[in-house]
C-alpha positions as CSV (number, residue, x, y, z in Angstrom):
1,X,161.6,-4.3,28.8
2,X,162.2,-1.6,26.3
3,X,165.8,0.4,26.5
4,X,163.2,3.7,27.5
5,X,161.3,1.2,30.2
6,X,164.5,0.8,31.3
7,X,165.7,3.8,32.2
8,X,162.6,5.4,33.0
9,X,162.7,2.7,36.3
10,X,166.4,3.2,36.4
11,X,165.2,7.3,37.5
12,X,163.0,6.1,39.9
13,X,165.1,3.6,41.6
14,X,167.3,7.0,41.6
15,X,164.8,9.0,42.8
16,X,163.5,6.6,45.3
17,X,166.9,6.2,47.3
18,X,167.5,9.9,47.0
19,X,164.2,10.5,49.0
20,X,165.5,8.6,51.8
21,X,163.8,4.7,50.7
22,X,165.5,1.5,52.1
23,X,167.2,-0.8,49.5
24,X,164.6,-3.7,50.1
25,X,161.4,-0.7,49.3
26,X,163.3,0.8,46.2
27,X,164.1,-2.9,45.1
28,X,160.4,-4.1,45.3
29,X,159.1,-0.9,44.0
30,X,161.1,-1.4,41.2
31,X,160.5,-5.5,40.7
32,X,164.4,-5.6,41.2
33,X,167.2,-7.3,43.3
34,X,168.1,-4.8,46.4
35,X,171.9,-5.3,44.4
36,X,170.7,-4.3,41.3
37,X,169.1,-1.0,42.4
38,X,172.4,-0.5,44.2
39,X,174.2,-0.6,41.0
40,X,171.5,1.4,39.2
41,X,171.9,3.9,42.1
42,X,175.5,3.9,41.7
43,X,175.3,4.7,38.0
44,X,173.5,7.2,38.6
45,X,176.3,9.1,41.3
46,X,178.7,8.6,39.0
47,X,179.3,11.5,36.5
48,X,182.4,10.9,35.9
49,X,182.5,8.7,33.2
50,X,183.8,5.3,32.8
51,X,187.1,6.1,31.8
52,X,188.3,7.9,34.9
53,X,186.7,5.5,37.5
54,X,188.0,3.6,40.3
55,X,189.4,0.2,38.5
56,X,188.6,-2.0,41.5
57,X,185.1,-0.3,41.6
58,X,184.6,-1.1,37.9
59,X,186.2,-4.7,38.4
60,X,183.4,-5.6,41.4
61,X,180.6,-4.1,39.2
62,X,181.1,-6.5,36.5
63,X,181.6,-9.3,38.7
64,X,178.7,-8.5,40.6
65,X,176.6,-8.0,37.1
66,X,178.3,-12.0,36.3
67,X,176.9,-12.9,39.7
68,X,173.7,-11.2,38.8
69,X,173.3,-12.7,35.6
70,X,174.4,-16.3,37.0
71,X,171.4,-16.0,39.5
72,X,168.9,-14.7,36.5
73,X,170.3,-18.0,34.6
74,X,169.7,-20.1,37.0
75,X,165.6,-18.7,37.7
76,X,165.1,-19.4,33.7
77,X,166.5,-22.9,34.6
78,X,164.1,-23.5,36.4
79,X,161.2,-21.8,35.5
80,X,161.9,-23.1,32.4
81,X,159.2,-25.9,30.7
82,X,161.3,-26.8,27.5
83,X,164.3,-29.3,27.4
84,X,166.2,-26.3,24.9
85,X,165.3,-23.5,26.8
86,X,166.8,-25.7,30.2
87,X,169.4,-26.4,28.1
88,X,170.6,-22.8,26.9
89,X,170.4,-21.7,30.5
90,X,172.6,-24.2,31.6
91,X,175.2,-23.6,28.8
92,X,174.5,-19.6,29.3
93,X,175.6,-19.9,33.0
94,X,178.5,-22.1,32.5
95,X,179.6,-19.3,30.1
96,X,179.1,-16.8,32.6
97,X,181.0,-19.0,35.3
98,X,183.9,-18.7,33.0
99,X,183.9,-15.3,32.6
100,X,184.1,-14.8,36.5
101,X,187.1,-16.8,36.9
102,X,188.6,-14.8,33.7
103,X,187.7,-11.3,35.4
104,X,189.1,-13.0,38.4
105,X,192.3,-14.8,37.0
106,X,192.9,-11.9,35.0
107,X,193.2,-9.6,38.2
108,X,195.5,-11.7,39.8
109,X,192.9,-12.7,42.9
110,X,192.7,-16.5,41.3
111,X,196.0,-17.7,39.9
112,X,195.8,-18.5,35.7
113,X,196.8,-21.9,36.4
114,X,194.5,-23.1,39.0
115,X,196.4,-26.4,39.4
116,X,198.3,-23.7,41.5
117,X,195.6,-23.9,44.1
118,X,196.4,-28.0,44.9
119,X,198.6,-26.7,48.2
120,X,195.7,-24.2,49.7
121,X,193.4,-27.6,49.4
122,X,195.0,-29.8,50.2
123,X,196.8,-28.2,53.3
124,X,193.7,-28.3,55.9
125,X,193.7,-32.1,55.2
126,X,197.8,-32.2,55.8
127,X,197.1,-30.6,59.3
128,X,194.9,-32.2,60.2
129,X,196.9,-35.5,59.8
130,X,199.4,-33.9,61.6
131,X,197.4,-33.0,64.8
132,X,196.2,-36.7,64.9
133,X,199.9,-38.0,64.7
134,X,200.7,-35.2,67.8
135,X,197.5,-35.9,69.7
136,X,198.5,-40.0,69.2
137,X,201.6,-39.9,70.5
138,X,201.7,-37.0,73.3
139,X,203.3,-34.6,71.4
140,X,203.7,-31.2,72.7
């Protein structure tokens, strides 16, 4: 798809919404994810520019356009009828992977060192051993 293919379905995915179509219509109209036309949608409302935008807003945007181009990665995967082409998919969504955990490590919602994370796992397990002990021997 052309950059002028592009956004000439962008404006109608625009339009579309504006005169009142569901998410699902707008998206099949448009041969698009109902997220994607969101987004497109949402670029559209926003004439502010991208310098004076919400941050979180422009953080969950590009996590959701990771997520997006995970899913996309994965449909070449395994649409895909050559060994390289399977191959670059899988290597192109392992990159993509990383760059989700960077967005998220780098706002603070995953911790840099993820051996951090050892105590949330393995505390389910910990209680659980500890109900059993209690339930064992009558404990109140």
């Amino acid at each position: 798809m052309t950059s002028r293919q592009r956004a000439a379905r962008d404006l109608r995915v625009f339009e579309a919404r504006e005169q009142g179509a569901g998410w699902d219509e707008v998206a099949a109209s448009a041969g698009i994810s109902a997220r994607h036309a969101r987004r497109i949608y949402a670029s559209f409302e926003d004439d502010e520019g991208p310098l004076k935008r919400d941050p979180v807003v422009v953080v969950e945007e590009l996590y959701l356009r990771y997520e997006d181009a995970y899913e996309r990665l994965g449909e070449i995967l395994e649409e895909a009828t050559h060994d390289a082409a399977k191959v670059g998919a899988i290597r192109a969504r392992l990159d993509v992977a990383n760059s989700q955990v960077n967005l998220l490590q780098a706002v603070g919602a995953v911790p840099s060192n993820l051996g951090q994370l050892k105590p949330e796992i393995d505390l389910p397990w910990v209680l659980e051993r500890i109900g059993t002990v209690f339930e064992r021997h009558a404990v109140p």
